[in-house]
N, C-alpha and C positions, 0 to 999 in steps of 0.2 A: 639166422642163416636160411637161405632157400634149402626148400623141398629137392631131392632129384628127382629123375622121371620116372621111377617106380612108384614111389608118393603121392607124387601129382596125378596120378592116373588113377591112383586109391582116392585120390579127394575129391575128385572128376566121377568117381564113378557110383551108379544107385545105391549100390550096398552102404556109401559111405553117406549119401544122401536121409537113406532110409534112416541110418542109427543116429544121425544128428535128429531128424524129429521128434526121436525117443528120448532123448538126453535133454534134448529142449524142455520138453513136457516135464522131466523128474527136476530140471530145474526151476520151471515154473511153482512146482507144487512145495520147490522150498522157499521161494523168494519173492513167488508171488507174480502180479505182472506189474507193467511200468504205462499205462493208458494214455496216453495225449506226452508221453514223455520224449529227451532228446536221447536217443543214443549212441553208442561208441563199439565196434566192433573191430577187435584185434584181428590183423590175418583173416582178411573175406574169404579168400581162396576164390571161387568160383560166384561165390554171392547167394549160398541157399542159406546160410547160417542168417546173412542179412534179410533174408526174406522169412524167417522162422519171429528174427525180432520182429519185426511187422507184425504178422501173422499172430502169432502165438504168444507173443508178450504186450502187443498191443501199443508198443511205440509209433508216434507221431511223425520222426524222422529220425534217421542213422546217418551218421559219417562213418564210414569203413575204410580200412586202407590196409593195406599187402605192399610189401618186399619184392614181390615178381609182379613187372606192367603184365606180363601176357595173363598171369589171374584176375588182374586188375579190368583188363579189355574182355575180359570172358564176362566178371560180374558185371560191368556195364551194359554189354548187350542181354543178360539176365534181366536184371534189374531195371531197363529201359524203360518200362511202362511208370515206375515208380518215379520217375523225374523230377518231381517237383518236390519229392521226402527224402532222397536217396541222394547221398554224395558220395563215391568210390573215391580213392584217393592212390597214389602210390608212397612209402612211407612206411618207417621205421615208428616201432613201438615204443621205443627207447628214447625216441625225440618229435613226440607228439604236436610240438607245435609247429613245427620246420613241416612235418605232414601234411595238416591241417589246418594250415594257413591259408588267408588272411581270416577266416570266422569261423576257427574250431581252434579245440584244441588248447581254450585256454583254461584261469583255472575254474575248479566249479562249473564246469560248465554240461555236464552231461546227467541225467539220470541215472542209469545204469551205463556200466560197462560190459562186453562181453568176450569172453578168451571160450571159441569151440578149438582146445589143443593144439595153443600156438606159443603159448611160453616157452613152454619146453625146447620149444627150436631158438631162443634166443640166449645168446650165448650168456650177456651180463643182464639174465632174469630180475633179478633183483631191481634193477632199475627203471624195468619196464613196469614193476607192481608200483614204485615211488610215481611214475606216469601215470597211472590207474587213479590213486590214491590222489594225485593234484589235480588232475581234470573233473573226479566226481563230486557233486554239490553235497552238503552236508545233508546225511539220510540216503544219500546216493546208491546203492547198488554193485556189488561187483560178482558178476556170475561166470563161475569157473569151471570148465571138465574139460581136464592134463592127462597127461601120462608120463609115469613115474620113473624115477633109477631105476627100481626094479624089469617095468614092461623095456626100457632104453638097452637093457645086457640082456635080453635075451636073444638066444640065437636069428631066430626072425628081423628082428629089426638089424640089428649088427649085419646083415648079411642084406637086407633089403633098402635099407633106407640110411640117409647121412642126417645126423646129428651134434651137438656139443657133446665133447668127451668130459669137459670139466665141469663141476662144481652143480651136477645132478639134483635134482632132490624128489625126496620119497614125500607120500600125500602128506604125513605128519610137521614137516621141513617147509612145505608150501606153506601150510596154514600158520606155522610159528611164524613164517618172516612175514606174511600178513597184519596179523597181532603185531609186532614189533614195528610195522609202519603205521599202526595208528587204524586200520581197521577193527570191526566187529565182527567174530565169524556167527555168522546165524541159524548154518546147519552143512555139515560135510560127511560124506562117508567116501572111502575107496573100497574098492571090489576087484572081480577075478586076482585076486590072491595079492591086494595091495598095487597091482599094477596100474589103475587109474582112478582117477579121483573125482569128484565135484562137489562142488558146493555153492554158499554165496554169502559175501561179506557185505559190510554196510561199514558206511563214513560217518562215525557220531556225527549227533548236532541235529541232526533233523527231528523229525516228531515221531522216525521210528516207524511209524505203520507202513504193511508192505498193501500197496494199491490193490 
């Protein structure tokens, strides 16, 4: 589901800027980087997150695509110098290749995946980790930092921002339905009192070393 405009301003804005580079970096040091690799980024929003894989993970090129064209037309003028590595897209997580079309999006086809706290805004989640899991190449990558049922009921967010009311999950609930699609989790913790999570899984079949 979109963001409302309390959300969007938080994602829009430094503060939200600043702690994606931090998050970047702690997923880096679990997962490693992905160098000369293809990537996939859930939910660009504004396109710093796309710019962090770049930067900080050391991918090749990113296809990125967002639910809202106006996040979509922010990360392209972002992102405009990168032209020839960068594809924004507009598109649903859920149905990656309707996204992603005609040359993404199919399967195996990405090194890493990345979700900077964009699950959680999709109603049937679950389905978008079975997208995760069909696009990534075996040994593939999935680098994750959510937020939980927990941080979702609290007063803050209830009052500030629109969310799925249904079928929530807490960091431990993320990572089993991981496991149960066939991923490897390779290191997770959640923090401030279980309210958010990260980690990063991997797609057996490859050789396993993280770049």
């Amino acid at each position: 589901m979109l963001m409302n405009r309390a959300e969007t301003a938080l994602v829009n804005s430094p503060a939200r800027r600043w702690l994606q580079r931090g998050e970047a970096h702690l997923l880096r040091r679990l997962g490693g980087r992905v160098p000369g690799g293809r990537a996939l980024e859930l939910g660009c929003g504004s396109g710093n997150g796309t710019r962090l894989i770049l930067d900080t993970f050391g991918a090749d090129r990113v296809d990125a695509l967002d639910l809202d064209p106006a996040m979509v037309a922010r990360a392209r003028r972002r992102l405009a110098r990168f032209e020839d590595r960068v594809r924004v897209a507009v598109g649903s997580a859920t149905d990656l290749r309707t996204a992603l079309a005609p040359d993404g999006g199919e399967d195996g086809g990405y090194d890493a995946v990345f979700d900077f706290a964009i699950v959680h805004h999709v109603p049937d989640w679950r389905s978008a980790i079975a997208e995760v899991v069909r696009v990534l190449r075996p040994g593939g990558r999935f680098y994750f930092d959510e937020v939980t049922a927990a941080a979702l009921a609290t007063r803050g967010y209830r009052w500030l921002f629109d969310h799925p009311t249904e079928d929530r999950f807490t960091g431990e609930e993320f990572v089993a339905e991981l496991q149960r699609q066939g991923l490897r989790i390779g290191g997770w913790r959640t923090y401030l009192r279980g309210h958010y999570l990260l980690g990063v899984a991997e797609r057996p079949g490859g050789d396993g070393e993280s770049r």
